[in-house]
C-alpha positions as CSV (number, residue, x, y, z in Angstrom):
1,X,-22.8,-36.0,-41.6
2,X,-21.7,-39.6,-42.4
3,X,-18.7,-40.6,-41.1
4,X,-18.8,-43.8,-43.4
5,X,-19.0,-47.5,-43.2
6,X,-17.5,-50.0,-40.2
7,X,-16.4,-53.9,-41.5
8,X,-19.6,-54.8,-40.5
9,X,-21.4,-52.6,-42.8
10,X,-23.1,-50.6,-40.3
11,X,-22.6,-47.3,-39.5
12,X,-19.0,-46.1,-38.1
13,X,-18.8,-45.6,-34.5
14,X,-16.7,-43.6,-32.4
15,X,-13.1,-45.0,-31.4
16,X,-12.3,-42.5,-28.6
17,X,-12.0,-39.2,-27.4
18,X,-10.4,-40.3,-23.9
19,X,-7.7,-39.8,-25.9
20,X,-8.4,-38.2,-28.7
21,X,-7.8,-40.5,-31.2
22,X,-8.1,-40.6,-35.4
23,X,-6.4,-39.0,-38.2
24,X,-8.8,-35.7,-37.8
25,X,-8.5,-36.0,-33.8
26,X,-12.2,-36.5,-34.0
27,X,-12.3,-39.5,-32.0
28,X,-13.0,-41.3,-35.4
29,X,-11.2,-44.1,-37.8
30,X,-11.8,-42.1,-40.9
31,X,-9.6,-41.3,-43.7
32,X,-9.0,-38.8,-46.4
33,X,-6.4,-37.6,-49.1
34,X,-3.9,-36.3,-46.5
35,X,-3.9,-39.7,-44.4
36,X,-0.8,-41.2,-45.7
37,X,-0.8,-43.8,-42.7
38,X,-4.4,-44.8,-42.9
39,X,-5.1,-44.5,-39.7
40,X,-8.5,-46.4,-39.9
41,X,-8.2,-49.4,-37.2
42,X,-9.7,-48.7,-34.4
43,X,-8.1,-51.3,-31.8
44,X,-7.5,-51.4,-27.8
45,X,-3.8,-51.1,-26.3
46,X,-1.9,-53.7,-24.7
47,X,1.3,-53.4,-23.6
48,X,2.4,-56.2,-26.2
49,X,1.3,-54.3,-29.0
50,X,2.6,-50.9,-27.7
51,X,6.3,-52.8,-26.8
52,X,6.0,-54.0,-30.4
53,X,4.8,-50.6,-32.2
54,X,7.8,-49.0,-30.3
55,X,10.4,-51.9,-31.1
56,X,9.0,-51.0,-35.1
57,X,9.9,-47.3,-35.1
58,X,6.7,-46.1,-33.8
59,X,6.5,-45.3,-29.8
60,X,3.2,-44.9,-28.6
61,X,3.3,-44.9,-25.1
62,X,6.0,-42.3,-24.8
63,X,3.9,-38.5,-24.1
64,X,5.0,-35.5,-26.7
65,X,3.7,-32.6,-24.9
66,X,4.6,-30.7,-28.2
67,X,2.1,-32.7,-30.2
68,X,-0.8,-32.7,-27.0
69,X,-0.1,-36.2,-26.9
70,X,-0.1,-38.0,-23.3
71,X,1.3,-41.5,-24.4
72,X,-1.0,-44.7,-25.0
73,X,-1.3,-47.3,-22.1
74,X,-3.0,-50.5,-21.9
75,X,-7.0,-49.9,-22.7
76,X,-6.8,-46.8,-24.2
77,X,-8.4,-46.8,-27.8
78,X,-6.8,-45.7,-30.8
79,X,-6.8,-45.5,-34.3
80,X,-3.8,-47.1,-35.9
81,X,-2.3,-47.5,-39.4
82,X,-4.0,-50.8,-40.4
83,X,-0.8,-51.9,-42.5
84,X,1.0,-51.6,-39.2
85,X,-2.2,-54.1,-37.5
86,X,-1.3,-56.7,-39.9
87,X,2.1,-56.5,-39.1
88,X,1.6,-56.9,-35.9
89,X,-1.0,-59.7,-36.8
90,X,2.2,-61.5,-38.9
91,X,4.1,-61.2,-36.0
92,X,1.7,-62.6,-33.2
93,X,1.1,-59.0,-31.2
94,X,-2.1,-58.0,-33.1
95,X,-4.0,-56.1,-30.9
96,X,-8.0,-55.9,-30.0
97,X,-10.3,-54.6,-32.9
98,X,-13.2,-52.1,-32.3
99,X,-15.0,-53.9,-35.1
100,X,-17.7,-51.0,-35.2
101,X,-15.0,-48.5,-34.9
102,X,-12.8,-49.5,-37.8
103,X,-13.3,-48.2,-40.9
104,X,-14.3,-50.5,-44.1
105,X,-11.3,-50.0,-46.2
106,X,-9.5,-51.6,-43.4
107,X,-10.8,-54.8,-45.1
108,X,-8.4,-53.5,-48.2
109,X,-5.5,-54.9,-45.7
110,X,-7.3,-57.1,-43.2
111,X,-9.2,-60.3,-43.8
112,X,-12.3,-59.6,-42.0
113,X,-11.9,-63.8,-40.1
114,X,-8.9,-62.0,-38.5
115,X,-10.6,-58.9,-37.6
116,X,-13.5,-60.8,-35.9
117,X,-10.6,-63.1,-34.6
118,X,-9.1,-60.6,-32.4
119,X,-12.7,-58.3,-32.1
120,X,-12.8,-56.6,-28.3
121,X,-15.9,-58.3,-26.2
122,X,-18.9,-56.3,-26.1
């Protein structure tokens, strides 16, 4: 099964399963009908962007047991809403992208200079 196209035009790679990450907790940045979020950025935690995503309604370092959510910290991998990337882009807290990990309508949102801009070393 295809999980789709990355920015790059490649095949779509994994973002994480240590946590499970992705709309589908699949460990992928893929989307469907259900996804109102589009939760197809794949990018890597700092505790900038995670002080930032909290400070904009959205606390991801905080656990909900109820949810089998541990809380993000710095490295972890996740799939984020890419409208809430650009923000964070607007603002200066953008976080690493997992180029090969984020899905191609992220480029929809995202110019794909910025993408490669903030793109995680291989």
């Amino acid at each position: 099964m295809s999980l789709g196209r990355n920015v790059l035009g490649n095949e779509l790679q994994g973002c994480s399963t240590d946590p499970m990450t992705g709309f589908y907790r699949d460990g992928c940045c893929r989307t469907g009908g259900e996804d109102q979020g589009l939760h197809i950025l794949c990018a890597e935690m700092t505790a900038e962007f995670l002080e930032f995503s909290k400070s904009r309604g959205n606390d991801l370092s905080t656990p909900v047991p109820s949810f089998n959510f541990d809380g993000l910290k710095p490295g972890d991998r996740w799939c984020l809403c890419v409208t809430r990337w650009a923000e964070a882009l607007e603002a200066g807290m953008a976080p690493p992208v997992v180029l090969e990990a984020t899905h191609v309508s992220a480029l929809e949102f995202a110019d794909l200079d910025d993408l490669k801009a903030h793109a995680v070393e291989s």
